[in-house]
C-alpha positions in Angstrom: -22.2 10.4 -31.1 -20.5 11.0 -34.6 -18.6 14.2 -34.5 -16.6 16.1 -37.5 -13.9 18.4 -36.4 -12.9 20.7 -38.9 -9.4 21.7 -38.6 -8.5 18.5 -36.4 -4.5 18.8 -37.7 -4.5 21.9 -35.6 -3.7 22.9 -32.0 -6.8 23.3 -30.2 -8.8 20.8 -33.1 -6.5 18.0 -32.3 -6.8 17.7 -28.6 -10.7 18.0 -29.6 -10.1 15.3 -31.3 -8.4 13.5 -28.7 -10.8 14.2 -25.7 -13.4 12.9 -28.3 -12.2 10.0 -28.8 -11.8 9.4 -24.8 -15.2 10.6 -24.6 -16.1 7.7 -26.9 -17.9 9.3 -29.3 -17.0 8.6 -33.7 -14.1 11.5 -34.5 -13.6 12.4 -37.9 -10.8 15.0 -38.1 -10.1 16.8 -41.0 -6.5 18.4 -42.5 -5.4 20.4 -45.2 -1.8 19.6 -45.8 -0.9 18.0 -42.5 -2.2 15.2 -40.4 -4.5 15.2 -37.3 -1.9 12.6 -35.7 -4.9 10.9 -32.8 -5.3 7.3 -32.3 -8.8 6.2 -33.2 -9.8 9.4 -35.2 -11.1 9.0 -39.1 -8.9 11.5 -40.9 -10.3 13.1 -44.2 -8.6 16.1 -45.8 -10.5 18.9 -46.8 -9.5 22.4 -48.2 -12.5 24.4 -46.8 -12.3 27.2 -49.1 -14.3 24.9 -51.7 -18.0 25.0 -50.5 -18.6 21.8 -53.0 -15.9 19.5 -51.2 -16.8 20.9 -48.0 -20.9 20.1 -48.3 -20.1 16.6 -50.5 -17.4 15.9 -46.8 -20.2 16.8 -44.3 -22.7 15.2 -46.2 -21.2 11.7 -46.6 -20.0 11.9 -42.6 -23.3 12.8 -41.6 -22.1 14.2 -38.2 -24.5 14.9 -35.2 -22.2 17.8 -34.6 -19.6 19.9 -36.5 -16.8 22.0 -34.4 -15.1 24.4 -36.6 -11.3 25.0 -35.2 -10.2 25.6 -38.6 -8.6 29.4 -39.9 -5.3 30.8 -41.4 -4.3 34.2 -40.2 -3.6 36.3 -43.6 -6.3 33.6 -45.7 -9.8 35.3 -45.5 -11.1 32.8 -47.4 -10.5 30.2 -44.6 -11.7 32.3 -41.9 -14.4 33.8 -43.2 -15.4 31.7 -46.2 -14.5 28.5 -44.8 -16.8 29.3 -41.9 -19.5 30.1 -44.2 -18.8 26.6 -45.7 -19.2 24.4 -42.8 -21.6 26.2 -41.4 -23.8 25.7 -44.4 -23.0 22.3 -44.7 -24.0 21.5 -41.2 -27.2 23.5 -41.2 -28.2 20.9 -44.0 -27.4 17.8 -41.9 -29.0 18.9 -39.2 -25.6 18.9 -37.0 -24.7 21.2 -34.1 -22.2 23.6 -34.5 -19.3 24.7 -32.2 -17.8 28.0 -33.9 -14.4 28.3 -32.5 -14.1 32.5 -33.3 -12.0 35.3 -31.5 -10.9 37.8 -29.3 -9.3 39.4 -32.5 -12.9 40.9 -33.4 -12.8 43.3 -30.9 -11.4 46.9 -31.2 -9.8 47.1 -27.7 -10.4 49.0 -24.8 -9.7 49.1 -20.7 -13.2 47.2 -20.2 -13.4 43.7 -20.3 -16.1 42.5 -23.3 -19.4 40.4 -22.7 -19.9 37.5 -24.2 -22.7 39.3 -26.3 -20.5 42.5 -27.2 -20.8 43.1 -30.8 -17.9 43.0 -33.2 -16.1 46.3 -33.7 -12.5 44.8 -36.0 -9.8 47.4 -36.6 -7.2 44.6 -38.5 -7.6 42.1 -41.3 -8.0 38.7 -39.3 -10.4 40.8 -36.3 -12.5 41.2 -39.5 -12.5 37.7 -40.8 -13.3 36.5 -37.6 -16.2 39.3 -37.4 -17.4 38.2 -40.7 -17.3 34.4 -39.6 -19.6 35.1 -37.0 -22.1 37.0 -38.8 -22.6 34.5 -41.2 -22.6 31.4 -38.9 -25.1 33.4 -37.1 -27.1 33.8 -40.0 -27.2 30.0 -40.9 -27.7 28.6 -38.0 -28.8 30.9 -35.1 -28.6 27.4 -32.7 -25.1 27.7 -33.0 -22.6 28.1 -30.4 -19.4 30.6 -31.0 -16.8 30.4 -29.0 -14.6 33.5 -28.5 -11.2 33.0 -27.2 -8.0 34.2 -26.1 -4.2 33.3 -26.7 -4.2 29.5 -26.2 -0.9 28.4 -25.0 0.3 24.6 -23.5 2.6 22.1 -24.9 3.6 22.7 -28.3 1.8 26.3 -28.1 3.6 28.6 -31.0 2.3 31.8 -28.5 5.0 29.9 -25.9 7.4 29.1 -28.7 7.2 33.2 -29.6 8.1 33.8 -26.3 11.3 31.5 -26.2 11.9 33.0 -29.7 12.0 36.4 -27.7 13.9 35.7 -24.8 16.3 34.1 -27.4 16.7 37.7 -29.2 14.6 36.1 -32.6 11.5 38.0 -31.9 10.0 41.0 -30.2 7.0 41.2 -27.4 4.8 43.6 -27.3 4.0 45.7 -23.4 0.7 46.7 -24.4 -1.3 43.9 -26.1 -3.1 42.4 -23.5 -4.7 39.4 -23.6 -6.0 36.3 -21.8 -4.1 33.4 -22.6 -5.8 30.2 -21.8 -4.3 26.3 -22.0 -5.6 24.2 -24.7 -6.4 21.5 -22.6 -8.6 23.3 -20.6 -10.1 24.9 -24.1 -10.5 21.9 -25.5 -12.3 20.4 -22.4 -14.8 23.3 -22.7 -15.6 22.8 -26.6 -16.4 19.1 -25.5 -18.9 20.1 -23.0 -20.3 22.2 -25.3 -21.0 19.9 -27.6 -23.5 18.0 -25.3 -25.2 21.1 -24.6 -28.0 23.2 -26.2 -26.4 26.9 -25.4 -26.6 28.9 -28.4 -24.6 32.1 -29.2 -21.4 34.1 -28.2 -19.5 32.7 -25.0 -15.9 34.1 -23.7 -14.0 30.8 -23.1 -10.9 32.0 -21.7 -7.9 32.5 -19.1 -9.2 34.7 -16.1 -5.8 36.6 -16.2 -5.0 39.4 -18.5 -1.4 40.0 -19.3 0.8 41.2 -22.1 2.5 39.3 -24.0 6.0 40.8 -23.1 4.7 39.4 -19.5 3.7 36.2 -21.0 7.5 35.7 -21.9 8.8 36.9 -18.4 6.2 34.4 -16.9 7.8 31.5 -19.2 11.6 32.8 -18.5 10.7 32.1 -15.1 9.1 28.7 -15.8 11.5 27.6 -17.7 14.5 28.7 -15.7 15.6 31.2 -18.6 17.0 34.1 -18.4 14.4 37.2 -18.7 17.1 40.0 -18.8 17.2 39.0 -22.9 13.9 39.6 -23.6 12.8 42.0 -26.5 10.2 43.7 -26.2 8.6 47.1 -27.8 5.3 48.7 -28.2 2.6 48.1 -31.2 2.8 51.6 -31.8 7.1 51.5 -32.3 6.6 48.7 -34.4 3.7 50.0 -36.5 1.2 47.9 -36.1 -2.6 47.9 -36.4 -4.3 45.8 -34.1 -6.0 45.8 -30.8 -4.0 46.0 -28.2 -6.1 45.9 -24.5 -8.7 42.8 -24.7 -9.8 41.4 -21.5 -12.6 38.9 -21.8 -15.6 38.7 -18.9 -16.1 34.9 -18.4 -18.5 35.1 -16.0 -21.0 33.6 -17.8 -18.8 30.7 -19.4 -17.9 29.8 -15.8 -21.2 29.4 -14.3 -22.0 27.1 -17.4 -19.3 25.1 -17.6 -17.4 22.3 -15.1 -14.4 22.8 -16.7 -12.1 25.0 -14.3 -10.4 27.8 -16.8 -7.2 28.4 -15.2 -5.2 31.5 -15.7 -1.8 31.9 -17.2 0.6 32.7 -13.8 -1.4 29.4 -12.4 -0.7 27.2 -15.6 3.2 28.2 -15.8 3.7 27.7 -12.2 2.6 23.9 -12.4 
C-alpha cells in the first residue's frame, strides 16, 4: 500500500509515518520547513496552501490513501484551505482520506459530543477546523474525519506547557477541559483506519476529561516535580475566547477499533 501523509514533519504525522513504515506499506511524508526525520519514509516538501503544488504532489505519488495531519493554529489557509487542497487532490486519484480535524470545532458544554455532533466554533482555529470538515465532506463524502483531543507523549508541546507552568513560564487554565490522548495510541488508530472503509466523523480520543491545570498536577507528579509552583487561572481572567468544557463520547471509536485508547492518569502513571 502507497500512502502520502501530509504533515509527516509533525507530531502525530510522523509517528504515522513511522507505524507505516512498520506496517510495511510505501510512506511518503511531506514537510514544509522541517523534516519528517523516519527511516524508510520518502520525504517531499509541500506548502499546502498552493492547490497547484499540492494536486501536481498527489498526482505524481499516486497514493492509495492520503492522511491529512497537517494545520497551523493562527494560518486559516493551512487548516482550512490546505484541507480543501488535499482533499481535492485525492478525490482525483481515487485515494482514501483520513482527515485528522478537532475537538476545537465545538462550542463547549457539560455533555460529552457524538461523533456526528455538528460543528458549532466560537474561536478562529474551532472555525478552521469547522470549515475543513465541511469542505472535505463535500469532496469526498467516503472520507474519514477524525476528531481529537489534546495529544500528549514524548516530545508532546501540551506536556512541555505544562513543565513551562510548573516552571512559573506559563499559565493553566481550571476550566478547559479536555481529553488528552497519547500519540502513539492516536497514531495506531489513524493506521487502522486506513485499512478500513468507515466514512465520516469519529471521536478518537483519551476516555478521561481533565483540565489542563490538572493535566500539569498529573505531570508534577509523574515527573517528581513540585506542583505547589504551578500557575494557573481561568479563561475568563485571562480573556480568552474559546471553549472551555469538551468531553468527547468514544463509544463508537472503541467498538471499531483494536487499538486500546488509554486515558491521561493511566498514561502518566506508566
Amino acid at each position: 500500500m502507497r500512502v502520502l501523509v501530509v504533515g509527516g514533519s509533525g507530531f502525530l504525522g510522523r509517528e504515522v509515518c513511522r507505524r507505516g513504515v512498520g506496517a510495511g506499506w510505501s510512506v511518503v511524508g511531506t514537510c514544509h520547513c522541517g523534516d519528517v526525520r523516519v527511516p524508510g519514509v520518502v520525504v517531499r516538501r509541500l506548502d499546502v496552501t498552493d492547490r497547484s503544488a499540492v494536486r501536481a504532489l498527489v498526482a505524481d505519488v499516486r497514493p492509495d490513501v492520503v492522511v491529512n495531519a497537517s494545520y497551523r493554529y493562527d494560518a486559516w489557509a493551512v487548516t482550512a484551505d490546505g484541507a480543501a487542497h488535499v482533499a481535492g487532490a485525492a478525490a482525483e486519484v481515487g485515494a482514501r482520506l483520513v482527515h485528522m480535524s478537532s475537538d476545537a470545532l465545538h462550542a463547549g458544554r457539560p455533555e460529552a459530543y457524538a461523533d456526528d455532533d455538528p460543528p458549532t466554533p466560537v474561536f478562529p482555529y474551532g472555525a478552521a477546523k469547522a470549515a475543513a470538515e465541511t469542505v472535505v465532506r463535500a469532496l469526498d463524502p467516503s472520507a474519514v474525519l477524525v476528531r481529537t483531543s489534546l495529544i500528549v507523549g514524548a516530545g508532546s508541546k501540551q506536556i512541555q506547557l505544562c513543565r513551562d507552568a510548573l516552571a512559573g513560564r506559563a499559565t493553566l487554565f481550571t476550566d478547559e477541559l479536555r481529553c488528552p490522548i497519547d500519540v502513539t495510541d492516536l497514531a495506531a488508530a489513524v493506521v487502522e483506519l486506513v485499512d478500513s472503509d468507515y466514512a465520516g466523523p469519529l471521536n478518537v480520543a483519551g476516555p478521561e476529561a481533565v483540565s489542563r491545570a490538572e493535566l500539569g498536577r498529573l505531570v508534577a507528579h509523574h515527573e517528581e516535580l513540585d506542583a505547589s509552583a504551578l500557575k494557573t487561572t481561568t479563561t475568563v481572567e485571562y480573556g480568552l475566547v474559546r471553549p472551555t468544557t469538551i468531553r468527547l463520547d468514544t463509544t463508537r471509536a472503541t467498538t471499531l477499533l483494536r487499538t486500546r485508547l488509554r486515558g491521561i492518569t493511566e498514561l502518566l502513571t506508566l
